[in-house]
N, C-alpha and C positions, 0 to 999 in steps of 0.2 A: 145380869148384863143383857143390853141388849146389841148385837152387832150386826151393820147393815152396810151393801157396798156392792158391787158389779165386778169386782177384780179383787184377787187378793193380794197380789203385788201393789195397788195402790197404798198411797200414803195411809197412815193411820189420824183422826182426831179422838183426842179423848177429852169427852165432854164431862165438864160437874158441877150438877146441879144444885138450883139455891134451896130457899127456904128458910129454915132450914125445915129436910125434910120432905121436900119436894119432887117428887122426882115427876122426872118429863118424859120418863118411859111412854105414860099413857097415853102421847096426843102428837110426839115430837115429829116422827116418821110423815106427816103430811106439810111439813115444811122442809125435807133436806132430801125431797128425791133428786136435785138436780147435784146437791154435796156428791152423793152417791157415784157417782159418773167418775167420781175423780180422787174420792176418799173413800176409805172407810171406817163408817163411824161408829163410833164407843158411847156408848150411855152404860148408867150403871147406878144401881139406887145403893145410897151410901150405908153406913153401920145405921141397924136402926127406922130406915126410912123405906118405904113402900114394900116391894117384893124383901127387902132386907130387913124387916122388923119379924124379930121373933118375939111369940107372945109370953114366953116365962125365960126371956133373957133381963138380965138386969144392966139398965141404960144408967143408972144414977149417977156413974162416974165418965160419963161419955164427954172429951172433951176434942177439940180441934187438931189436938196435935194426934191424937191416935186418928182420926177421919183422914189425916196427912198421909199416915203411915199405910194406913189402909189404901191410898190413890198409889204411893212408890211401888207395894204391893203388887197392886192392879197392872201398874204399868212394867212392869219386869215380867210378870205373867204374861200382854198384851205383845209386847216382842218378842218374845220364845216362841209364845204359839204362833205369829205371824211372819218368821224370820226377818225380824225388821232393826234395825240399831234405835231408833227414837220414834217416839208421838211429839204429834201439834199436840198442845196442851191449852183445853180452851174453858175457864170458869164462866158461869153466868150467877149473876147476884151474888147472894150469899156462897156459893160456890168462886166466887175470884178472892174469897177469904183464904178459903182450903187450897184451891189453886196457886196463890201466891205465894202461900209460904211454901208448898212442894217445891213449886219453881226457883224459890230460894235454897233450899235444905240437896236439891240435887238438881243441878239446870242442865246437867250430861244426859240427861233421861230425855230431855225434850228438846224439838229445833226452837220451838219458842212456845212462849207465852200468849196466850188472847182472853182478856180482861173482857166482858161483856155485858154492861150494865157493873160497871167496875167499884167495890167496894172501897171507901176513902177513911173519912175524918165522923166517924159516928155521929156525934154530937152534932158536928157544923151539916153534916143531911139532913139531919132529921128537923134543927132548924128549916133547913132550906124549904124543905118538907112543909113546915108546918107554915111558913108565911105564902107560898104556893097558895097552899086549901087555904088559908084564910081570905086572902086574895082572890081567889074563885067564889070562892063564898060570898064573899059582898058583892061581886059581879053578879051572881047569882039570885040576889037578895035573899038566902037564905040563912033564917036567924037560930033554926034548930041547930044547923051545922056551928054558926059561928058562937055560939054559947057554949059546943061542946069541946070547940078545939081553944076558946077561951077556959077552960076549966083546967085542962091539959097542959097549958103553956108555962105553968111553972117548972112541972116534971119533967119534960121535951128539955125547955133551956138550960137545966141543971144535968142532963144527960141519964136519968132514971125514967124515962119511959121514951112511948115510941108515937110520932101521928100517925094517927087510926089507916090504916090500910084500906080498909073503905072506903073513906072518905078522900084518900090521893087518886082510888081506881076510879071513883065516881065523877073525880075533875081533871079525869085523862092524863094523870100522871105514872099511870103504870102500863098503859097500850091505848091507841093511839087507834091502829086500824086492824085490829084483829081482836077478839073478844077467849082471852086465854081462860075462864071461868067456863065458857062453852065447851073450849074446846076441852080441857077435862072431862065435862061431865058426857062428852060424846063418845070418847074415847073409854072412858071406864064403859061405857055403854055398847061399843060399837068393836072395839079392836081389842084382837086376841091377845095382848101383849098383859095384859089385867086381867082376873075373874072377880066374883064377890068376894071369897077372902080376900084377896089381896085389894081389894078396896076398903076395905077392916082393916089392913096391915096398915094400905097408905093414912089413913085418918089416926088411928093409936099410936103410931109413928112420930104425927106431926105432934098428937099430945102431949107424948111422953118424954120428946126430945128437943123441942123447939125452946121452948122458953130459957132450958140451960146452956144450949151452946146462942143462945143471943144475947142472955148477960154474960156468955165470955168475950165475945165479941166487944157488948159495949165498955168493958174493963180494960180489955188488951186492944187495944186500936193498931188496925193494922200497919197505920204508916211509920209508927213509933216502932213496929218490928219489921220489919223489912223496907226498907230505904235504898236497897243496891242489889240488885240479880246478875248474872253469869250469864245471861241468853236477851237475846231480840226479848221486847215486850210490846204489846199493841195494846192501846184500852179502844175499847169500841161504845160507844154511849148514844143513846139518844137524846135529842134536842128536849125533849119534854119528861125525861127519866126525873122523879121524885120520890122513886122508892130508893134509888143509890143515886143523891143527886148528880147531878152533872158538875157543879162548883164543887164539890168536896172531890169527886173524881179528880178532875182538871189541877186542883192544886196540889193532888198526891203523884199525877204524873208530873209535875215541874217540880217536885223533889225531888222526884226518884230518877238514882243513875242506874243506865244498862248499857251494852254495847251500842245494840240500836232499838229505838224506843219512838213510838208516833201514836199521836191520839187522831182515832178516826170518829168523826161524827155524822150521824143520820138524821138529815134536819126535819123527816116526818115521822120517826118515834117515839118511844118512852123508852120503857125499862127493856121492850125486847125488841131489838133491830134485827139477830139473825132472825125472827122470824114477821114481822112487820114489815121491813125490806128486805125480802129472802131472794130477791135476786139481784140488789146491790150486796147484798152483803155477801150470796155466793162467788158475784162475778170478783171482791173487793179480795176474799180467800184466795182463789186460784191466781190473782195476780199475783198478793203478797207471797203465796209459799213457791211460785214459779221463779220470784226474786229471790227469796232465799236457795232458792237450788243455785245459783248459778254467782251467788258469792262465795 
């Protein structure tokens, strides 16, 4: 875990991260010093993933619901040690998979929900995904790209494979105005919070774990299991997000019933608004949890 804050009586976020396998331990901390002022915040690399990957652990049966159990876990831990009754509970990417259904399985654990870069309708993103890059690509006029995501477009529309992550970051559909590949490698480089093993941990992490909880993922679709939560629910999305479209987001929030429930949008992002817009999207937190204080 990584915890970070100026008060310990402030509110709690607990943040979890995509990937899968990702964790944001390494880079996070230079976008949420202003969070800081007024929360504090929870990172924490999942089973498996970065500081949490052990090397003669056996991952082959790792699946999402124990990654669940492992956040209710965390989060019964995170209020005892902090004397606190609840956490903000806020997924980003593949993390608002594990996010959502916690938030389903026990919504007494948290004041609400915050979806970020909000996981939907597998199939229909990655479509959305893939006529995106194709569509840049011809703008583009490049015929390497569009041969390869032509080769691809049977497997994508059939729902067995995935568009090239590459080729989305490279046509600005994963960040917009901040270069999150840098800032890893700064970070693993520069901040305490990582050494070289645990740069070994993070990469064998993503090897050993990624590809199985992603075809859980694309088999169980999220919105066919959870369609109704106990708590506030927020999706927060960027205008340019094509790693979790925005149209497969958008039509999983006009399903899904909650008490209260509002999609926020940041019309100069992608896949990461809190930290692309980190000070609309601080100033957009402290409003919304000041409202929920005071219903």
């Amino acid at each position: 875990m990584m915890i970070r804050g100026v008060d310990l009586n402030n509110p709690i976020i607990l943040f979890v991260h995509g990937g899968p396998g990702c964790s944001e331990i390494p880079y996070v901390r230079k976008y949420q010093k202003e969070l800081e002022r007024n929360f504090t915040i929870v990172h924490y690399d999942q089973r498996g993933s970065g500081k949490s990957y052990h090397f003669f652990e056996d991952y082959s049966n790792l699946t999402t619901d124990l990654l669940v159990d492992d956040l209710l876990t965390l989060t019964d831990y995170i209020v005892k040690r902090f004397g606190q009754e609840k956490v903000l509970l806020a997924g980003h990417s593949f993390g608002t998979y594990i996010g959502m259904k916690a938030a389903a399985k026990a919504p007494e654990k948290f004041f609400a929900y915050i979806g970020i870069g909000q996981v939907g309708n597998t199939i229909q993103s990655e479509r959305d995904s893939l006529e995106y890059t194709i569509e840049q690509a011809k703008q583009a006029g490049n015929e390497d790209d569009l041969e390869t995501l032509a080769r691809l477009r049977s497997s994508i529309e059939q729902g067995v494979g995935y568009t090239p992550r590459s080729l989305i970051r490279k046509y600005g559909g994963a960040s917009r105005l901040i270069n999150d590949n840098r800032d890893y490698v700064l970070g693993f480089l520069f901040h305490s919070e990582y050494n070289g093993l645990d740069v070994i941990r993070y990469l064998r992490g993503i090897s050993v774990t990624q590809e199985t909880l992603l075809n859980e993922k694309a088999k169980r679709n999220l919105p066919n299991m959870v369609d109704h939560v106990e708590l506030p629910v927020y999706f927060v999305m960027g205008k340019f997000d094509y790693m979790t479209s925005l149209n497969a987001a958008k039509d999983y929030y006009e399903d899904l019933t909650a008490p209260i429930k509002d999609f926020v949008l940041f019309e100069n992002s992608a896949h990461y608004p809190q930290f692309e817009e980190k000070e609309r999207f601080n100033a957009w937190l402290n409003q919304t949890f000041s409202s929920m204080k005071g219903t």
